[in-house]
Backbone as CSV, one residue per row, in Angstrom:
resi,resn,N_x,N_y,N_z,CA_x,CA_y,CA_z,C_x,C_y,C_z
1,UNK,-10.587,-12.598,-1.678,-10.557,-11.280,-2.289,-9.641,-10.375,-1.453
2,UNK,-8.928,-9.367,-1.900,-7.821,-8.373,-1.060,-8.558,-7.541,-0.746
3,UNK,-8.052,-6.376,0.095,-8.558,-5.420,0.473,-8.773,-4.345,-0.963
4,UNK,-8.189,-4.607,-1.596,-8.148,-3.623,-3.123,-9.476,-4.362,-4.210
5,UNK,-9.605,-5.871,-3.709,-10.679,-6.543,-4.354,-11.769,-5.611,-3.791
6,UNK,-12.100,-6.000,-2.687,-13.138,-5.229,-1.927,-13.523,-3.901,-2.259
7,UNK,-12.413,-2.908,-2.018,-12.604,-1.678,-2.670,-13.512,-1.502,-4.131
8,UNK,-12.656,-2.276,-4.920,-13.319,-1.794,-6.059,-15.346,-2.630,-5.956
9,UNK,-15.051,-3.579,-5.538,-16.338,-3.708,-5.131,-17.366,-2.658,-4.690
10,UNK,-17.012,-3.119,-3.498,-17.434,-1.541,-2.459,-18.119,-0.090,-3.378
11,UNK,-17.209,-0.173,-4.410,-16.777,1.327,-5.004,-17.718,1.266,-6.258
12,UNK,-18.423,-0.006,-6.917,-18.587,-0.709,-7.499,-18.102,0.019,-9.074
13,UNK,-16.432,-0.231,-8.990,-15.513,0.010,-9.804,-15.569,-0.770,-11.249
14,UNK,-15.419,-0.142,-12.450,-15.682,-1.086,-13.533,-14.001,-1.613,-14.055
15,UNK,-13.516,-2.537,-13.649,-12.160,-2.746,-13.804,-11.576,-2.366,-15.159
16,UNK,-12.924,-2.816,-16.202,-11.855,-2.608,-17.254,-11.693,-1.224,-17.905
17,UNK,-12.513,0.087,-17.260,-12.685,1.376,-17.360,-10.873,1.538,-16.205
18,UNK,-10.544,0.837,-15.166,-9.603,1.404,-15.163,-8.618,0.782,-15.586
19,UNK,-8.278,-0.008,-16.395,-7.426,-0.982,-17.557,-7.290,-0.147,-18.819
20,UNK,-8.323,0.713,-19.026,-8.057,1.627,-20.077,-7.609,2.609,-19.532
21,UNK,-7.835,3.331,-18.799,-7.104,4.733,-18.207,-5.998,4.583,-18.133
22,UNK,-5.723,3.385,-17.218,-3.955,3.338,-16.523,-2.902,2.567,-17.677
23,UNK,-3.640,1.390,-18.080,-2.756,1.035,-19.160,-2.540,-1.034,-18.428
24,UNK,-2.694,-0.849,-17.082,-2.726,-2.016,-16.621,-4.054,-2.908,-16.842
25,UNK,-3.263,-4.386,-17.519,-4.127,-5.319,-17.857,-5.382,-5.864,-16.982
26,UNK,-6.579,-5.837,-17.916,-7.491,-6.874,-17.159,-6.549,-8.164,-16.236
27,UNK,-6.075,-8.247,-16.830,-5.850,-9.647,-16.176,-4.624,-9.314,-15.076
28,UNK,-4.094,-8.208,-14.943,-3.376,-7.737,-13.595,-4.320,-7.541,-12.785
29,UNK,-5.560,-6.473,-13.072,-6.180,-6.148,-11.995,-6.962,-6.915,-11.433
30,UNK,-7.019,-8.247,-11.991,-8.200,-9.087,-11.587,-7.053,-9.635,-10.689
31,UNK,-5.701,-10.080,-10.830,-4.655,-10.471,-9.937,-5.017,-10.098,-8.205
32,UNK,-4.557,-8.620,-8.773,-4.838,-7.816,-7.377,-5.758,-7.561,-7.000
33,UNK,-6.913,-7.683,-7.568,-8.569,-7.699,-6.672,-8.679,-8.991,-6.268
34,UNK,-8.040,-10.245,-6.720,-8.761,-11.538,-6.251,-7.310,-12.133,-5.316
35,UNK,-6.142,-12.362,-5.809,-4.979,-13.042,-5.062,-4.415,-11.940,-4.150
36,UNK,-4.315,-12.518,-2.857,-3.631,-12.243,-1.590,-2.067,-12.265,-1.981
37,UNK,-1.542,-13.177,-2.420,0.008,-13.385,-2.829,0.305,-12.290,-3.621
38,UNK,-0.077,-11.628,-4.541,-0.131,-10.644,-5.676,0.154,-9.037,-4.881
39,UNK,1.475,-8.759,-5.042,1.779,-7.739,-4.481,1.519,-5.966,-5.550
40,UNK,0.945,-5.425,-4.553,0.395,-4.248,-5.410,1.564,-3.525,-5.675
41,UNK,2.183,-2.762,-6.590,2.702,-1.675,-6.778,2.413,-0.574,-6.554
42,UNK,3.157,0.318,-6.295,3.049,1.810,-5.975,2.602,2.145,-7.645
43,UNK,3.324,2.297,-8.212,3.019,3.145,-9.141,1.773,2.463,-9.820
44,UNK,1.013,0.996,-9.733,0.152,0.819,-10.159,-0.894,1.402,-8.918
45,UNK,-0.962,1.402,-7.905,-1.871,1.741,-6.786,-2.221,3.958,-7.352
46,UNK,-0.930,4.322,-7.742,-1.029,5.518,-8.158,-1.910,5.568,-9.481
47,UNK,-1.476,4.946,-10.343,-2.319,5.025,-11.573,-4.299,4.682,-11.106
48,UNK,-3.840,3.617,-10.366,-5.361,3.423,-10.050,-6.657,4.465,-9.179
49,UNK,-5.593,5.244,-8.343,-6.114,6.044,-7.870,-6.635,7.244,-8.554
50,UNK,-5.917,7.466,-9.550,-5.861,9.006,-10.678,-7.283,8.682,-11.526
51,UNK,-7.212,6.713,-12.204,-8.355,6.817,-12.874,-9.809,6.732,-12.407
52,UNK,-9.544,6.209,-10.766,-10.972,6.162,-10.414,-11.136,7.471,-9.481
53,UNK,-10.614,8.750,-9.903,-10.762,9.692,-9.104,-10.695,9.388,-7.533
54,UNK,-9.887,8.858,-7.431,-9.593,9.168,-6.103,-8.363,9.723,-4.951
55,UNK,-8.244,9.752,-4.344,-7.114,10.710,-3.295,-6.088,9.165,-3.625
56,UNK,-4.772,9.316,-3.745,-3.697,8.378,-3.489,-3.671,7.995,-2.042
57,UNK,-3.826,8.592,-1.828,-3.285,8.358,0.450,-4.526,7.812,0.839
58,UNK,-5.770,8.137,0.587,-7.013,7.452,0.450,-7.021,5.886,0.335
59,UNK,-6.422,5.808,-1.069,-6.738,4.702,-1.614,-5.770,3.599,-0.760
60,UNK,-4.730,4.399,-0.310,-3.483,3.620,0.425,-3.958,3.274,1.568
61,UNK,-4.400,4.045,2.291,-5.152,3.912,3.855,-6.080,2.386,3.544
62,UNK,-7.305,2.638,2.783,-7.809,1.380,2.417,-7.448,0.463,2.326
63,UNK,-6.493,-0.138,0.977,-5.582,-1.212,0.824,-5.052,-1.678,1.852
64,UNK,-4.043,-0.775,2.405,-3.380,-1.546,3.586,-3.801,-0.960,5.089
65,UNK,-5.069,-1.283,5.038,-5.570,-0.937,6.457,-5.730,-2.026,7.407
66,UNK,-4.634,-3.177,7.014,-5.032,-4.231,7.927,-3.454,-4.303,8.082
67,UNK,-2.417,-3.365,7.740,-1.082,-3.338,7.833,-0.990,-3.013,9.492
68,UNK,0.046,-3.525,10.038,0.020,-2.577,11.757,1.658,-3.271,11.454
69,UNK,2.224,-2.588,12.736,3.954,-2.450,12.676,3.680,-4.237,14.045
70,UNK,4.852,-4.817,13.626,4.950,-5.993,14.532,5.197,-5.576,16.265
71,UNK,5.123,-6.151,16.897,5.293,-6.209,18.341,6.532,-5.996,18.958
72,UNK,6.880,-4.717,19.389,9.049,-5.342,20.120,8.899,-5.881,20.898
């Protein structure tokens, strides 16, 4: 599961309540809640944030909170 899987977990998010808001498919968001390989979009990470009421920078912090800059 991704960190965006989790979230909506966590959040206990009804996916397909935000499949209707944003316009993105069940079957995208199940992409990005379950596959690691499955790269999120901005503008879908934005839409997602608007329908589950939440802060964008919020939702970003979450997602990629396991991001850190490499080593020089």
């Amino acid at each position: 599961m991704t960190e965006l899987g989790l979230y909506f977990a966590k959040k206990s998010i009804n996916r397909s309540d935000v499949s209707r808001k944003t316009g993105i498919s069940k079957t995208r968001l199940s992409e990005l809640a379950n596959n690691a390989n499955t790269q999120l979009r901005v503008n879908e990470m934005y839409l997602i944030a608007l329908a589950i009421d939440e802060n964008p920078c919020e939702l970003l912090t979450e997602v990629c909170k396991g991001l850190k800059l490499p080593r020089e």
